[in-house]
Structure formats: C-alpha cells, structure tokens
N, CA, C and O atoms as a GROMACS GRO file, in nm:
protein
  436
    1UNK      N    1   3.294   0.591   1.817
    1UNK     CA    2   3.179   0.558   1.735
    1UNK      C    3   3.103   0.688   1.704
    1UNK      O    4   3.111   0.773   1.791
    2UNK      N    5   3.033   0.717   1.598
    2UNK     CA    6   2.992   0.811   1.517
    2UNK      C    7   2.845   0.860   1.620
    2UNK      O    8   2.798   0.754   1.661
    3UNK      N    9   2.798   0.925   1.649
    3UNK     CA   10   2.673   0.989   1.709
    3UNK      C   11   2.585   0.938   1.607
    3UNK      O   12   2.509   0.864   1.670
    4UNK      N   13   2.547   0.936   1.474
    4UNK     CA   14   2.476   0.882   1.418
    4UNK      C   15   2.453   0.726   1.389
    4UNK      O   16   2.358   0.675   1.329
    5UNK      N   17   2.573   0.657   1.451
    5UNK     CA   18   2.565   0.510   1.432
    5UNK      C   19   2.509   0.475   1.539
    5UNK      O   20   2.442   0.372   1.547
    6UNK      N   21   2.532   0.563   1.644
    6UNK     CA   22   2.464   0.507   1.816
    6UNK      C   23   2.369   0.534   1.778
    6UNK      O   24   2.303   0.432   1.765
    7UNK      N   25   2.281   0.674   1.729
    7UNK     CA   26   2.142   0.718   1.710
    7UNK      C   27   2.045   0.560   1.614
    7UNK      O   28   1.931   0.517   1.631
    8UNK      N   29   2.166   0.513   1.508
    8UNK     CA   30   2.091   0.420   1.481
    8UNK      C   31   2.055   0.278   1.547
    8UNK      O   32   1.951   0.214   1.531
    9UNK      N   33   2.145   0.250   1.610
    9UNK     CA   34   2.129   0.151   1.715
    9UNK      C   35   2.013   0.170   1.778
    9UNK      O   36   1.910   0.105   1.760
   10UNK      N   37   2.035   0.303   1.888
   10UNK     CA   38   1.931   0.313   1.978
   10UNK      C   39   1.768   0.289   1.856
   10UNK      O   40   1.698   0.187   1.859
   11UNK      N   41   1.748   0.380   1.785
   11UNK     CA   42   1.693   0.358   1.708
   11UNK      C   43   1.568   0.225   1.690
   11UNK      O   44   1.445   0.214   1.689
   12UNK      N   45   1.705   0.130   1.677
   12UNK     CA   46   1.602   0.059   1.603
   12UNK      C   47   1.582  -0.050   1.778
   12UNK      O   48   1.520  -0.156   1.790
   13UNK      N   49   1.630  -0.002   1.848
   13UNK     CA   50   1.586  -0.089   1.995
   13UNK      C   51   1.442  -0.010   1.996
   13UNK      O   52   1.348  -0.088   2.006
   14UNK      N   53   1.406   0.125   1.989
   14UNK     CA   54   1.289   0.188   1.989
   14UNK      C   55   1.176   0.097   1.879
   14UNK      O   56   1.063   0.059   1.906
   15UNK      N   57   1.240   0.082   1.771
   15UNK     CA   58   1.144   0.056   1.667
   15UNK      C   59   1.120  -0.101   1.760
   15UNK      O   60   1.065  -0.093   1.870
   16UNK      N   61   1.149  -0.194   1.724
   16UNK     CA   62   1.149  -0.350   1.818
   16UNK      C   63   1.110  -0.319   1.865
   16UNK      O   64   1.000  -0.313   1.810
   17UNK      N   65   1.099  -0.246   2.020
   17UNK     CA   66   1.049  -0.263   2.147
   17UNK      C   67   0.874  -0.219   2.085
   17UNK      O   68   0.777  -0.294   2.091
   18UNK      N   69   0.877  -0.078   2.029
   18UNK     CA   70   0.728   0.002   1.997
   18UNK      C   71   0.601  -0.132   1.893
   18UNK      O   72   0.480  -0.152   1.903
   19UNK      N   73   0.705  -0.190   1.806
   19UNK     CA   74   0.634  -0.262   1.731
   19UNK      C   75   0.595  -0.423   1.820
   19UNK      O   76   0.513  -0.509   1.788
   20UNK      N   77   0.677  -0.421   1.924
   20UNK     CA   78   0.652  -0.580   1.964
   20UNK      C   79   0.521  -0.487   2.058
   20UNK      O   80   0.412  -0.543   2.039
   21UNK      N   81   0.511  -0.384   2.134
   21UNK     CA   82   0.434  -0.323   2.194
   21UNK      C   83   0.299  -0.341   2.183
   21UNK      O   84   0.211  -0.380   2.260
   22UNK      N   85   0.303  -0.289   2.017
   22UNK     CA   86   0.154  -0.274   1.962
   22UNK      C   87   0.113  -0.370   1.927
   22UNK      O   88  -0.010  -0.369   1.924
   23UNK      N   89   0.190  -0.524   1.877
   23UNK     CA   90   0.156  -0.620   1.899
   23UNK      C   91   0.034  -0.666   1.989
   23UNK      O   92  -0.086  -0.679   1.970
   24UNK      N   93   0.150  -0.690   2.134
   24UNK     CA   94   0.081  -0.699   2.248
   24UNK      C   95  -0.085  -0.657   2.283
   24UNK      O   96  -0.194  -0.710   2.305
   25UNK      N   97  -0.012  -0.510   2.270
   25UNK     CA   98  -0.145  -0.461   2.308
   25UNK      C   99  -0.255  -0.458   2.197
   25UNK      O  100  -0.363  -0.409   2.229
   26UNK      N  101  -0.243  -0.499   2.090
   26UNK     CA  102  -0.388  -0.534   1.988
   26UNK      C  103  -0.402  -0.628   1.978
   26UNK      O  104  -0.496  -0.654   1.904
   27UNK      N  105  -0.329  -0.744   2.035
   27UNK     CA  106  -0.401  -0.878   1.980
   27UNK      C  107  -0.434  -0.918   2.139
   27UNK      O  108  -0.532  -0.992   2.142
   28UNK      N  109  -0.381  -0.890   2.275
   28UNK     CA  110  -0.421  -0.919   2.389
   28UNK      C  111  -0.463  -0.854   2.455
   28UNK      O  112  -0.550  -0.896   2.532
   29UNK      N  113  -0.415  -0.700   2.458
   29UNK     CA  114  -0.465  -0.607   2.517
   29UNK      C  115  -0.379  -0.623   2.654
   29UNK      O  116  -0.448  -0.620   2.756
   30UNK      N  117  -0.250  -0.637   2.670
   30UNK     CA  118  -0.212  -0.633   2.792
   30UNK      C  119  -0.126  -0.475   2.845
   30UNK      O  120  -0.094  -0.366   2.798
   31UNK      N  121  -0.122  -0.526   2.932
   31UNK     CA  122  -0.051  -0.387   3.036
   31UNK      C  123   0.090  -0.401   2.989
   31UNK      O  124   0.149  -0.293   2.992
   32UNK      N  125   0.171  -0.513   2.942
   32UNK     CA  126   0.297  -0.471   2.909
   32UNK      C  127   0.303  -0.463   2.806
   32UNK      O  128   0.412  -0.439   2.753
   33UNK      N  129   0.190  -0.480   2.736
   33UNK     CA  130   0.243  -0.455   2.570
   33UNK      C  131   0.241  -0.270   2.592
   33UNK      O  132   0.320  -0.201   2.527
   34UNK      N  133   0.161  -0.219   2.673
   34UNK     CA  134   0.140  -0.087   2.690
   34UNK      C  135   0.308   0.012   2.747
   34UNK      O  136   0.362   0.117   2.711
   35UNK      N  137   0.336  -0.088   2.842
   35UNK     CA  138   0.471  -0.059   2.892
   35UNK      C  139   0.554  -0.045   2.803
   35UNK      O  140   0.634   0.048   2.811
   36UNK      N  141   0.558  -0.152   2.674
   36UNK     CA  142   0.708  -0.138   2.573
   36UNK      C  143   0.678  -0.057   2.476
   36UNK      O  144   0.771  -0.025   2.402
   37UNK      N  145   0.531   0.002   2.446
   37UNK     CA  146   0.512   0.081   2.381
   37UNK      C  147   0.556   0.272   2.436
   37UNK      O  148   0.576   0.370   2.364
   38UNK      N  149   0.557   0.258   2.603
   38UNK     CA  150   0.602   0.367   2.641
   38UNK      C  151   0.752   0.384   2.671
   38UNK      O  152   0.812   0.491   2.671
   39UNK      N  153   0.812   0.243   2.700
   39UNK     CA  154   0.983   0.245   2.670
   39UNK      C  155   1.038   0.270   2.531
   39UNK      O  156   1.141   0.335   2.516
   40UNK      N  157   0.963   0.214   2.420
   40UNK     CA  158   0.969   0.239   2.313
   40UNK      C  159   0.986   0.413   2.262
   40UNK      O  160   1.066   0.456   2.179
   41UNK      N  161   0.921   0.463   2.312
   41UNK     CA  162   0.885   0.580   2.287
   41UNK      C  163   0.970   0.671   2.401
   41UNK      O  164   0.983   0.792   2.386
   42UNK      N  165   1.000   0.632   2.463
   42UNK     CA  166   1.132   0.705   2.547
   42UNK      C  167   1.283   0.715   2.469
   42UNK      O  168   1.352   0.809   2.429
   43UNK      N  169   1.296   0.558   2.469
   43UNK     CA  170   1.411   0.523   2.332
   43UNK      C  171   1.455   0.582   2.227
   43UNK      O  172   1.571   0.605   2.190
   44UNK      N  173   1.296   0.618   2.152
   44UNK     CA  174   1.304   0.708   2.033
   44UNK      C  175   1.331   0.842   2.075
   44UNK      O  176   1.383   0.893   1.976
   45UNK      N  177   1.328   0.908   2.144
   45UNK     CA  178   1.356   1.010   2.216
   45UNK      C  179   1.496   1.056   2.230
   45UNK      O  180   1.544   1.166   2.204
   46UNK      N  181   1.568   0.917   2.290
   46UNK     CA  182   1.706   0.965   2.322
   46UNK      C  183   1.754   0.932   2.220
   46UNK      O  184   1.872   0.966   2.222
   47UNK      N  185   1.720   0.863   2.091
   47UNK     CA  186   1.795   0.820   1.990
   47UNK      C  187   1.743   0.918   1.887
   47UNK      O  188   1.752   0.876   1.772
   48UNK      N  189   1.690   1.038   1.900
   48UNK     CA  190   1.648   1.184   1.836
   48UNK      C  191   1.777   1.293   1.910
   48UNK      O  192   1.846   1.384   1.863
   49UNK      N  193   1.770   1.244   2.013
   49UNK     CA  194   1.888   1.355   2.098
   49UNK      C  195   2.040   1.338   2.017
   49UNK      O  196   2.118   1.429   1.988
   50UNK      N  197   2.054   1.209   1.993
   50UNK     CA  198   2.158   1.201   1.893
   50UNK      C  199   2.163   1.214   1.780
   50UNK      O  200   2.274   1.235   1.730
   51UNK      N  201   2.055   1.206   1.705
   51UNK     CA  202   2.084   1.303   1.574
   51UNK      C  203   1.958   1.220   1.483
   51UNK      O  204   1.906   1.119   1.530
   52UNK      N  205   1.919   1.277   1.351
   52UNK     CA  206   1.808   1.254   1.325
   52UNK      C  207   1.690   1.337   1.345
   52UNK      O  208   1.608   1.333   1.253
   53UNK      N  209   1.668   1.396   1.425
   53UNK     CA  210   1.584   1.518   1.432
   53UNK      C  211   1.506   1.569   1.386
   53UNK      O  212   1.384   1.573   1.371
   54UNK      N  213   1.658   1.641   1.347
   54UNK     CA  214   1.631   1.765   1.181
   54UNK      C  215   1.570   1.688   1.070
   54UNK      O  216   1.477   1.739   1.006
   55UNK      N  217   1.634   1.515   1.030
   55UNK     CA  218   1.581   1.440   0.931
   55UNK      C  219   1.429   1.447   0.944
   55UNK      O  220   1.340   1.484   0.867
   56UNK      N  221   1.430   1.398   1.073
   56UNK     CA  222   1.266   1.374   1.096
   56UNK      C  223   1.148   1.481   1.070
   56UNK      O  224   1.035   1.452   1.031
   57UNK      N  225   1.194   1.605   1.098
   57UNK     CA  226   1.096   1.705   1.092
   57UNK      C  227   1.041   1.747   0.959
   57UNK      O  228   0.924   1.770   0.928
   58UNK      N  229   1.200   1.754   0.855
   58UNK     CA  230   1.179   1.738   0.695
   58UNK      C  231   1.094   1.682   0.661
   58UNK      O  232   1.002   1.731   0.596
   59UNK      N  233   1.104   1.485   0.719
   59UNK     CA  234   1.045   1.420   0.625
   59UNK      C  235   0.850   1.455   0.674
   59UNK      O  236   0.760   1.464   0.590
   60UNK      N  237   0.836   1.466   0.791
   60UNK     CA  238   0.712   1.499   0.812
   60UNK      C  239   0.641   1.595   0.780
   60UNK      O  240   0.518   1.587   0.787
   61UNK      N  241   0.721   1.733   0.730
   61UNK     CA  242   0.725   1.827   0.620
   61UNK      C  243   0.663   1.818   0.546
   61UNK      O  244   0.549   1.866   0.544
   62UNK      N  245   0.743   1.722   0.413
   62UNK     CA  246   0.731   1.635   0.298
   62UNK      C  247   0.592   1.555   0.295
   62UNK      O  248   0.510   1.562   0.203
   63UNK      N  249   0.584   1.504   0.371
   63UNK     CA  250   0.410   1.444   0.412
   63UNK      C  251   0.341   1.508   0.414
   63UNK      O  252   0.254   1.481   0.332
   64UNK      N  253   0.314   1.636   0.497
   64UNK     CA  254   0.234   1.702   0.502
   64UNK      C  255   0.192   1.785   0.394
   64UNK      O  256   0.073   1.802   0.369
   65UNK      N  257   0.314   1.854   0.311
   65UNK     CA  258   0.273   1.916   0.189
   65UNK      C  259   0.240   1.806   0.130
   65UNK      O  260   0.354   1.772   0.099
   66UNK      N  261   0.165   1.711   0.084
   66UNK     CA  262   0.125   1.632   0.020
   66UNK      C  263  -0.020   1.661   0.024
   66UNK      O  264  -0.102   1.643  -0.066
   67UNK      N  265  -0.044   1.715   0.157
   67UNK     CA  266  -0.180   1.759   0.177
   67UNK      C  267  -0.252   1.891   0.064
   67UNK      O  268  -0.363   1.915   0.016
   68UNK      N  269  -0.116   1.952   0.061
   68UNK     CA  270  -0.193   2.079  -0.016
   68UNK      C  271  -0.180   2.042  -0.169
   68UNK      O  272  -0.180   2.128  -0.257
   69UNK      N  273  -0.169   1.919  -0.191
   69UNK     CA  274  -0.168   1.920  -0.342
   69UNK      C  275  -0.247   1.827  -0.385
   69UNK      O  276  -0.284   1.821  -0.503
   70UNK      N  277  -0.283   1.741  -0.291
   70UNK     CA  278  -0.423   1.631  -0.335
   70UNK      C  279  -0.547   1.700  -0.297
   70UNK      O  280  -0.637   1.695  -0.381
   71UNK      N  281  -0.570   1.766  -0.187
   71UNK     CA  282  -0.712   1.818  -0.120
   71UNK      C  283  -0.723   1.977  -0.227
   71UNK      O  284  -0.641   2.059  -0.269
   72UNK      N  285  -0.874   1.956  -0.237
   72UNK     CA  286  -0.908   2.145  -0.264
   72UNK      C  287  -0.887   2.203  -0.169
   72UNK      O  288  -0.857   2.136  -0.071
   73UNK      N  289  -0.892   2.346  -0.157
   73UNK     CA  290  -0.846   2.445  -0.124
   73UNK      C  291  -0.902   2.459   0.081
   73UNK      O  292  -0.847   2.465   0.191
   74UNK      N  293  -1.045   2.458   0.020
   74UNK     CA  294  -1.085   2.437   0.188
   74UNK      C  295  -1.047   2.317   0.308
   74UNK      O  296  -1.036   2.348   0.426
   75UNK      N  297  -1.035   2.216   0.272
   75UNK     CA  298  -1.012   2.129   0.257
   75UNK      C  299  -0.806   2.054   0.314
   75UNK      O  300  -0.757   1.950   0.358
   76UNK      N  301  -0.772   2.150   0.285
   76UNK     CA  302  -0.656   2.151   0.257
   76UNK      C  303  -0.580   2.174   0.384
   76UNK      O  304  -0.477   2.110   0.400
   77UNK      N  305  -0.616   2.252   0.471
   77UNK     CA  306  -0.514   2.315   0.601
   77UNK      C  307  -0.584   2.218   0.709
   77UNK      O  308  -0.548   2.231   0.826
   78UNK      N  309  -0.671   2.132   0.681
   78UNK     CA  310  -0.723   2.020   0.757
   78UNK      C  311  -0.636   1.874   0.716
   78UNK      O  312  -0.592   1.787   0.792
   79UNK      N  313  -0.631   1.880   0.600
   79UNK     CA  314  -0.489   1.747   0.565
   79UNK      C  315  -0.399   1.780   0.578
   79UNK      O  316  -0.337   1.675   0.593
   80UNK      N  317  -0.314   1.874   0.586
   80UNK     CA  318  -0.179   1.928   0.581
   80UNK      C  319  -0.171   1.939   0.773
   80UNK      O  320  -0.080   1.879   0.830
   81UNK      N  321  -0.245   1.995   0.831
   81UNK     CA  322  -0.254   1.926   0.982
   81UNK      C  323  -0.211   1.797   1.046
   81UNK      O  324  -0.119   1.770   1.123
   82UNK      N  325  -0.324   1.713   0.978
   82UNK     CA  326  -0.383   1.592   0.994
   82UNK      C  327  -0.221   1.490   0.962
   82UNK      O  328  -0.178   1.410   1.045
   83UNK      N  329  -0.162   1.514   0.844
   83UNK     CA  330  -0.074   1.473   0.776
   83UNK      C  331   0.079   1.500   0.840
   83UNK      O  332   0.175   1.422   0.840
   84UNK      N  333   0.072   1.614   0.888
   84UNK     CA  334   0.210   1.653   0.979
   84UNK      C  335   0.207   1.575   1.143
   84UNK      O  336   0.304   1.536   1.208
   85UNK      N  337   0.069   1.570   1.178
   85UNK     CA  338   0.069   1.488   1.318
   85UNK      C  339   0.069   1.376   1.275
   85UNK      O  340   0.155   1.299   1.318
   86UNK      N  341  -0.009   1.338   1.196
   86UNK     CA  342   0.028   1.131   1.193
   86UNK      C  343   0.169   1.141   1.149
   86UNK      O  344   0.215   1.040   1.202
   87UNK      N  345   0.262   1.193   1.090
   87UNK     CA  346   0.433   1.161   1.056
   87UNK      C  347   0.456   1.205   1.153
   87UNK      O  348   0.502   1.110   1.217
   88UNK      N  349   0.455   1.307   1.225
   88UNK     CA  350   0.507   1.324   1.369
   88UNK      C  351   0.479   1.194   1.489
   88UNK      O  352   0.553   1.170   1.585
   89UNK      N  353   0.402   1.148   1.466
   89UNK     CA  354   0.321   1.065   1.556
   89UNK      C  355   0.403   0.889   1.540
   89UNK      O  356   0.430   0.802   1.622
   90UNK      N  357   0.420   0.901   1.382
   90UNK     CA  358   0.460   0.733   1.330
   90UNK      C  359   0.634   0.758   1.376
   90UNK      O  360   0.717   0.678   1.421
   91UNK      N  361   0.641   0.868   1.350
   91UNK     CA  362   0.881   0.904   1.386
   91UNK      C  363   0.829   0.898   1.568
   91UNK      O  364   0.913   0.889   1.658
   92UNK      N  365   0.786   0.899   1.576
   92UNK     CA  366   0.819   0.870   1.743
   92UNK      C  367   0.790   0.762   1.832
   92UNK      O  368   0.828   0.746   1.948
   93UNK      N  369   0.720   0.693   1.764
   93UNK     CA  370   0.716   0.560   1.797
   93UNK      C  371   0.843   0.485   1.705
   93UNK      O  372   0.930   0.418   1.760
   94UNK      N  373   0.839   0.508   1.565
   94UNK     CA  374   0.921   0.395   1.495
   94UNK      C  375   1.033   0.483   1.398
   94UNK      O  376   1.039   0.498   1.276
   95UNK      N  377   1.119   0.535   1.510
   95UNK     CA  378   1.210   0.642   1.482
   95UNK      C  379   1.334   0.597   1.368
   95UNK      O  380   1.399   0.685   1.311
   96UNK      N  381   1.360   0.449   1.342
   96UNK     CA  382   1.514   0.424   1.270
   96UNK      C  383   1.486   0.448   1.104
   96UNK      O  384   1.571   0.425   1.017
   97UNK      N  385   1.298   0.518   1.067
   97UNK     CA  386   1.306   0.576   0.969
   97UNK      C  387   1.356   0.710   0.961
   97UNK      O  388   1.370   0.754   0.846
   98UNK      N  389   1.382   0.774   1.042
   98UNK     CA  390   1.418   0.937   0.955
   98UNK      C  391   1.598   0.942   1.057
   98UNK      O  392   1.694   1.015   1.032
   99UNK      N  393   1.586   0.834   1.170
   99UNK     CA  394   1.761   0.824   1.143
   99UNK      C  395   1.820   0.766   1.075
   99UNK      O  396   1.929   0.815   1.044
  100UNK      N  397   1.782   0.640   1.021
  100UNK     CA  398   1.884   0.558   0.922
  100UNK      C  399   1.885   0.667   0.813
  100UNK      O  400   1.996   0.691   0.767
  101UNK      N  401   1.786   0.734   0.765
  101UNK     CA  402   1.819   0.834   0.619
  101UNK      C  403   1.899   0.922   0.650
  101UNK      O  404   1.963   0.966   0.555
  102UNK      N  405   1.933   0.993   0.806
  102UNK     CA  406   2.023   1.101   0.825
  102UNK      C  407   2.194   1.037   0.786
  102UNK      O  408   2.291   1.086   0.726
  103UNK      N  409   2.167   0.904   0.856
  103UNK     CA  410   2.295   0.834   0.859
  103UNK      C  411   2.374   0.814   0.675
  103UNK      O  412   2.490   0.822   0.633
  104UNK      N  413   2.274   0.794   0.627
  104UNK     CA  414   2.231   0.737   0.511
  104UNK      C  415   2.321   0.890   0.449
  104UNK      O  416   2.427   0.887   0.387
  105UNK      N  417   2.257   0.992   0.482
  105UNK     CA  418   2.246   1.103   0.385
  105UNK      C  419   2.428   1.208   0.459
  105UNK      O  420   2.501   1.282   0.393
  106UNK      N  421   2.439   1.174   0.594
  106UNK     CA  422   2.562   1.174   0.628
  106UNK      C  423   2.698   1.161   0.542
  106UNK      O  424   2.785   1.246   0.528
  107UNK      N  425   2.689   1.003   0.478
  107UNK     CA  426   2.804   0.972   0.379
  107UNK      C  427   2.839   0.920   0.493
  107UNK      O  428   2.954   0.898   0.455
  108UNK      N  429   2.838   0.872   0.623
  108UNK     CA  430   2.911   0.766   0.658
  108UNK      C  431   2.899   0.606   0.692
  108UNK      O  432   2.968   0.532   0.761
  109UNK      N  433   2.785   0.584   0.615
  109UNK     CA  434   2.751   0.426   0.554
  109UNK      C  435   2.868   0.373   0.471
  109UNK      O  436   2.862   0.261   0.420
   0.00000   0.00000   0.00000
C-alpha cells in the first residue's frame, strides 16, 4: 500500500476523532471531548510523518500571503503572522486537508 494512501487513512481517523472532540468539548465541556481532541492531534502527526507535510506547509503559505495583499502595509506582517498560525493550527487538528491534495496531486488517485 502506497505511504500516501495510509497517510490518508490515518488522516482522516485524526480529522473524526479532532472534530467529534470539539464537539464534545463545546457543547458539554467534557474531559473526553478534551482527550480525542489530543489523540486527534497525535494522529495528525503520524499521518504528517507519512507524507503530506510539504503539502501542508505550502498550503499555509498560500494563506498567509493572502495577508499581504488585503491588509496595508503596516498592518500587514501582523495578518500574514496571524494567517500562517491559524492554517498551521486548522492542518493539525484536521490534517486529511493538505494530505488528500498531496495524494490528489501524487497521480495516484
């Protein structure tokens, strides 16, 4: 099996587990919604070790220069910050976006 087809698997067990997580923990506030949000986020981790990565860092890239072209000038190295940590922040909780596109962009779909 392909390193990128496992990466997507694992993947999307990260995404499920992180999203049933935050569930949990915003509508009850419990201790295990807190737990699957930190298995979640382990998951995404090892399903980055297999590939996806490199996708991920691009696309948070791509976000971030978005910053320097909507904000003025001062203005600007504060969104382009701001903009690279929240995409850094959303791929690691809900990682089977920037692996399914590696897989995607692979050619072996």
């Amino acid at each position: 099996m392909n390193r990128l087809k496992i990466a997507q698997y694992i993947a999307l067990t990260a995404t499920i587990l992180s999203a049933i997580g935050v569930l949990l923990q915003g509508f009850y506030g419990s201790d295990f919604g807190a737990f699957l949000i930190s298995i979640g986020f382990i998951t995404g981790l090892v399903s980055y070790f297999f590939g996806g990565f490199g996708t991920a860092i691009k696309m948070a890239g791509k976000i971030a220069k978005w910053g320097w072209i909507v904000v003025p000038f001062p203005f600007d190295l504060v969104t382009f910050l701001f903009s690279f940590i929240f995409a850094i922040y959303a791929f690691a909780f809900f990682p089977i976006i920037p692996v399914r596109k590696a897989y995607k962009e692979s050619g072996l779909c």
